[in-house]
C-alpha positions in Angstrom: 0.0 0.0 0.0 1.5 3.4 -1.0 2.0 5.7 2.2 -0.8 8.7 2.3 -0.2 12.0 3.8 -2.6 11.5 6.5 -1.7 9.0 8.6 -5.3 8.5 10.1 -6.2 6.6 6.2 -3.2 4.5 7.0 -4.1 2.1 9.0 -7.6 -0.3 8.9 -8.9 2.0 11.9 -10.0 5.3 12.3 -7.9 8.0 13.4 -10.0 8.7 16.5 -9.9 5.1 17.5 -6.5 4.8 16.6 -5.6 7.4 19.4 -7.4 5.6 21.8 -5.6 2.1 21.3 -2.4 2.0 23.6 47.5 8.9 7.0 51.6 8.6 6.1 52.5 12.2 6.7 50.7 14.8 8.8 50.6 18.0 7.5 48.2 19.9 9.7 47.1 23.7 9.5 46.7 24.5 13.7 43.6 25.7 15.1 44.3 28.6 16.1 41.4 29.2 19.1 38.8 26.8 20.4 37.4 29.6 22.9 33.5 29.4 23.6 34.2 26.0 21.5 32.8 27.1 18.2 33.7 24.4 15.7 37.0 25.0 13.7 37.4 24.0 10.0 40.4 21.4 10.0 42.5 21.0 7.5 44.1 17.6 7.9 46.0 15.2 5.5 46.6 12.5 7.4 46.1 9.0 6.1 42.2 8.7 5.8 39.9 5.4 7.0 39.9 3.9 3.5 43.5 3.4 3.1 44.9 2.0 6.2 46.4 -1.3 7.1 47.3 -1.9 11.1 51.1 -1.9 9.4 50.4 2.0 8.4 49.0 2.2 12.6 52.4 0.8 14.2 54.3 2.9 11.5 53.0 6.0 12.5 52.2 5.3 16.5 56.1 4.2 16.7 57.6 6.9 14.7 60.3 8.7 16.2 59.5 12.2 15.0 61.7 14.8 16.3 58.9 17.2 15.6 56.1 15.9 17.6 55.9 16.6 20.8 53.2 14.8 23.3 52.7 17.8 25.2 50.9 19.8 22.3 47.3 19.1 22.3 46.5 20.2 19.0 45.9 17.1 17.4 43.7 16.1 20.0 41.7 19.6 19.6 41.3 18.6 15.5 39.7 15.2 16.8 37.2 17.0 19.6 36.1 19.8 16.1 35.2 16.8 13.8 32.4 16.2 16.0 31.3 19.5 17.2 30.6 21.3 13.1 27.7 23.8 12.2 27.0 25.9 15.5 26.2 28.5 13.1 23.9 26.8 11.7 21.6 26.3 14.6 19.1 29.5 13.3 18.1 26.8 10.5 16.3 24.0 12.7 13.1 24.3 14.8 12.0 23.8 18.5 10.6 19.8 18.6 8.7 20.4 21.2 6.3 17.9 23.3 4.4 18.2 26.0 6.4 21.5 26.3 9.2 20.1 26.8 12.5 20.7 23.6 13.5 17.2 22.9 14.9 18.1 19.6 15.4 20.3 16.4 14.1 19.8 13.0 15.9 21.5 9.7 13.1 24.2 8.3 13.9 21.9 5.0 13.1 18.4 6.8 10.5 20.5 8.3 9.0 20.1 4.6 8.3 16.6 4.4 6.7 16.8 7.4 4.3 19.3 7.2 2.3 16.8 4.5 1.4 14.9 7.4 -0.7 17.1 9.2 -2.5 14.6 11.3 0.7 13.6 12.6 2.9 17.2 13.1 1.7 20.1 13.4 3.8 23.6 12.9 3.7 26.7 15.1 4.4 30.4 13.6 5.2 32.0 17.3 8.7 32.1 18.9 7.5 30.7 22.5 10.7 28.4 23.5 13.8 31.0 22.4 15.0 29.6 19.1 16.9 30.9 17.0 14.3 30.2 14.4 10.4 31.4 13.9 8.3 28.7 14.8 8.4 25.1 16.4 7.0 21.5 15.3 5.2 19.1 17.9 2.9 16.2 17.3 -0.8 16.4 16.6 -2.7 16.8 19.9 -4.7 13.6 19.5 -1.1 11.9 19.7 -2.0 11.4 23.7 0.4 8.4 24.6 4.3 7.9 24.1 2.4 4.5 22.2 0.1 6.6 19.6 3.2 9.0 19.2 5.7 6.0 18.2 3.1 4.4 16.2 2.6 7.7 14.2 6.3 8.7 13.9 7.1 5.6 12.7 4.4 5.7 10.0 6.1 9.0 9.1 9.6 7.6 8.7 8.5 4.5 7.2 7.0 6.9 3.9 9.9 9.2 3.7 11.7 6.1 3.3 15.7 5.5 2.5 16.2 8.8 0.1 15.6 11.1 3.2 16.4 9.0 6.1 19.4 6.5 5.2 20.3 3.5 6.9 16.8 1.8 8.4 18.0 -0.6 11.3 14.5 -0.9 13.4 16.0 0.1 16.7 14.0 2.4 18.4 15.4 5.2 20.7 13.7 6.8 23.7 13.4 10.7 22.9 12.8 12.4 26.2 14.2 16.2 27.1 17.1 15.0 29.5 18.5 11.1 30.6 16.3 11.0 33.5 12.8 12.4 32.2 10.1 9.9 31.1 9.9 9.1 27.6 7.4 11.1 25.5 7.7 8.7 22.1 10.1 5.9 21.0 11.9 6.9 17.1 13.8 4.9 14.3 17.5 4.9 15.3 18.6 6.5 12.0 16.4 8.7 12.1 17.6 10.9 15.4 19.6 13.1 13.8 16.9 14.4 11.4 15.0 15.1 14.8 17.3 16.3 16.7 17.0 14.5 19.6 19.2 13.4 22.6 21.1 10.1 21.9 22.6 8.3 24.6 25.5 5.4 24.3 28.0 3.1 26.3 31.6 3.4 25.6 33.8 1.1 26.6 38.1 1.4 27.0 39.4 -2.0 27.8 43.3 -2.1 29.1 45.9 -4.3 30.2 48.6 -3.7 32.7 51.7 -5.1 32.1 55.0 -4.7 33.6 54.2 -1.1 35.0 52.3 0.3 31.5 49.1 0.1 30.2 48.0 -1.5 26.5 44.6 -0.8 25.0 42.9 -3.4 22.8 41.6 -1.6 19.7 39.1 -3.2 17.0 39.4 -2.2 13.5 35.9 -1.9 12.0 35.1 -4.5 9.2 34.8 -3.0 5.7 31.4 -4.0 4.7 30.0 -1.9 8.3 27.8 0.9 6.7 28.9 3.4 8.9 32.7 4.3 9.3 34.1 0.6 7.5 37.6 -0.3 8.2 38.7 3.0 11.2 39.8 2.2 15.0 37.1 2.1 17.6 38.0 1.1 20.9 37.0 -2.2 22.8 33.1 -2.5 23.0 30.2 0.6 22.6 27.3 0.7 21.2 23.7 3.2 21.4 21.7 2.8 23.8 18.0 2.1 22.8 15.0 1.9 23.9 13.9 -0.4 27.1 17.7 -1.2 28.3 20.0 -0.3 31.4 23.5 1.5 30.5 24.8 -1.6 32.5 22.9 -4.1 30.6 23.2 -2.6 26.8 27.1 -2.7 28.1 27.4 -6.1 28.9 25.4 -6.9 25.4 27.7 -5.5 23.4 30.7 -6.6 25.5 29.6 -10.0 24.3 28.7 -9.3 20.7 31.7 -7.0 19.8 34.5 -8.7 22.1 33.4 -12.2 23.3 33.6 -10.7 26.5 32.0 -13.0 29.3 29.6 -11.7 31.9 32.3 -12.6 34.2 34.9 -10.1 33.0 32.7 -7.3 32.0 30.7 -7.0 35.2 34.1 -5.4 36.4 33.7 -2.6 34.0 33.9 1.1 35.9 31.3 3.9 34.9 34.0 6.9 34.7 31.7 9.2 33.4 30.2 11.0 30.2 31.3 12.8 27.2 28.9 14.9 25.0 29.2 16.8 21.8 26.7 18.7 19.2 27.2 18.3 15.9 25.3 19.5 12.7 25.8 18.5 9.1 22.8 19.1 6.4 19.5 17.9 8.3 21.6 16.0 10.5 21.2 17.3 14.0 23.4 15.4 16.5 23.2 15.8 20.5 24.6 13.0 21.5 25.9 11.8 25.2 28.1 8.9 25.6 28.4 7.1 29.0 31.9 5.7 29.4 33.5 2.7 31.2 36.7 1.4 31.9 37.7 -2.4 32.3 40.8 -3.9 33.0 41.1 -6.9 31.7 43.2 -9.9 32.4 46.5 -10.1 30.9 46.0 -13.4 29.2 42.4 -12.3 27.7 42.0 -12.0 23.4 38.5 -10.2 22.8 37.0 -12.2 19.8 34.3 -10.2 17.7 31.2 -12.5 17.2 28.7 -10.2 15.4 30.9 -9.6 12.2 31.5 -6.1 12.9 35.0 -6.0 13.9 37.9 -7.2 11.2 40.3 -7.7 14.1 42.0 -6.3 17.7 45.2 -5.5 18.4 46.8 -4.3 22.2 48.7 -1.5 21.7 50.7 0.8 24.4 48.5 3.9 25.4 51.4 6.2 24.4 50.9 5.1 20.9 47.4 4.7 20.8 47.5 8.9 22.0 50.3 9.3 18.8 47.8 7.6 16.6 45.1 10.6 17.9 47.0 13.5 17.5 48.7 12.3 14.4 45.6 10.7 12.1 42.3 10.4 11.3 42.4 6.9 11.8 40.1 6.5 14.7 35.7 6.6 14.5 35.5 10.6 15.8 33.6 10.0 18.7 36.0 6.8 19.9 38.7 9.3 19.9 36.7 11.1 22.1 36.1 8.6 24.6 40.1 7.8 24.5 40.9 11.5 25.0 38.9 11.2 28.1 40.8 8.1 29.4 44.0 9.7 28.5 43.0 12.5 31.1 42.0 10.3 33.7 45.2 8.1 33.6 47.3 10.8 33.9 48.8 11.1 29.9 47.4 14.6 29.5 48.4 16.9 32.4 48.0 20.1 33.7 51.4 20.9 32.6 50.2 20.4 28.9 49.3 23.6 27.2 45.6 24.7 27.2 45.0 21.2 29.1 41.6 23.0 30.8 40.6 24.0 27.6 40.9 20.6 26.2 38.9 19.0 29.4 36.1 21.6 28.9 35.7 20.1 25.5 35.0 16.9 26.0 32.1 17.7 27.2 30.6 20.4 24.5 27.2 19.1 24.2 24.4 19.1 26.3 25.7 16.8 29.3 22.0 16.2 30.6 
């Protein structure tokens, strides 16, 4: 059946009673400021995700280059920027707004698509929550019930289909105004960016200590993933959906991405969150990633069972922080996560030029 605008002549009910059912060389150009943390155009060369081998990793991580020196920060900076683009682009998106409460931001373009279904959104002129932007979208009255609400925005995302909303998985997300507020309606993974709304996740840093220094085990992507194929991530992470504990969703992908047993990764360590903000096109990212460390036992190979990881590798932490500041080699928001281990073990210091500037950064996003 071919979708219609109004979702009420959708499904084999009426509306009414349907509301009622429940690189080799780097050659970098410096940023020059990160104050206020705009995002900074970066200008990098290094070896790019498509044209790596872990040979071209232990190359670079190893290389004795009298010109690098670990105390400079800047590389690290060019990582944080590649996931905090666009702030001057936030005038373009409107207020989502339910139950008066923001939970997202919707490009005036997207905005478009959406206004056909007018039994579904519905579009105000007035300026009531502070945008930047005239006007805010919210969901059709009727729409009582986080239930009808999901039902309805997944009708929606189901007609604009693969050409506006790429990469379908069927995983639903909780969209709610902060981590701890109830959940207003449940939406298509791939399509949170296009709404703007808060997406949560568990990262996880696995390390070894041995004979006084710590090793990371790092997965290389597989090639065929549809996102990022073939870049470092670190040991286990994954986005939290819908109807799962951070502790839980943890331990799931522990065992999916790393053959990690229950028995190991009940050890891992909440350490806290990063955040970052992030606009490209439509795309609308506010995303907060819970992270975790685990040590893991010396004698322990992580195994990927889910075909989403080519292969691991344990690597020293000192070159694991050359492979940051020196490539793009690493998933963005992985590099992230690592930067904030890095801190926490004592490899970034207040010595370090601009090292407050660099904390305050992890954290760019809406932390809440």
């Amino acid at each position: 059946m071919a979708c219609n605008a109004s979702f009420s002549h959708r499904i084999p009910m009426s509306f009414d009673s349907f509301c009622n059912f429940s690189r080799s060389s780097l050659l970098r150009t410096r940023i020059t400021s990160f104050r206020n943390f705009n995002p900074i155009r970066v200008h990098s060369r290094s070896l790019m995700a498509s044209s790596f081998s872990w040979d071209d990793v232990f190359r670079i991580s190893q290389a004795d280059n009298g010109l690098d020196d670990s105390s400079d920060l800047q590389g690290y900076f060019e990582r944080i920027s590649v996931c905090n683009r666009g702030f001057g682009m936030q005038s373009e998106f409107l207020p989502f707004v339910i139950e008066e409460q923001i939970v997202g931001y919707i490009h005036n373009d997207f905005a478009v698509h959406l206004r056909r279904f007018n039994d579904v959104f519905v579009f105000g002129e007035d300026n009531p929550y502070g945008s930047h932007c005239r006007g805010y979208a919210t969901l059709h009255p009727l729409l009582g019930s986080p239930e009808d609400r999901t039902k309805a925005v997944g009708y929606v995302i189901r007609c604009l289909g693969e050409q506006l909303i790429p990469g379908i998985r069927n995983e639903l997300y909780p969209v709610k105004s902060s981590f701890d507020r109830p959940v207003l309606l449940s939406l298509e993974r791939a399509a949170a960016p296009y709404f703007g709304i808060k997406a949560y996740g568990v990262h996880m840093n696995g390390y070894v200590d041995r004979d006084g220094k710590k090793f990371l085990w790092i997965g290389k992507r597989s090639e065929v993933k549809p996102t990022f194929p073939g870049m470092l991530d670190h040991l286990a992470a994954g986005g939290l959906p819908h109807g799962i504990t951070c502790k839980e969703n943890l331990r799931k992908e522990c065992e999916e991405e790393a053959g990690i047993p229950r028995s190991i990764s009940n050890g891992a360590i909440p350490v806290g969150a990063v955040s970052y903000m992030d606009i490209d096109g439509y795309r609308y990212k506010r995303d907060v990633l819970f992270c975790y460390d685990l040590k893991l036992p010396d004698g322990f190979t992580p195994k990927n069972q889910d075909g989403e990881v080519e292969s691991f590798k344990l690597i020293p932490v000192i070159h694991v922080s050359s492979i940051i500041r020196r490539t793009q080699f690493f998933k963005a928001n992985c590099a992230l996560v690592i930067i904030d281990f890095l801190f926490r073990h004592g490899y970034i210091s207040p010595e370090d030029r601009d090292y407050l500037q660099l904390l305050r950064s992890l954290r760019n996003g809406d932390c809440s």
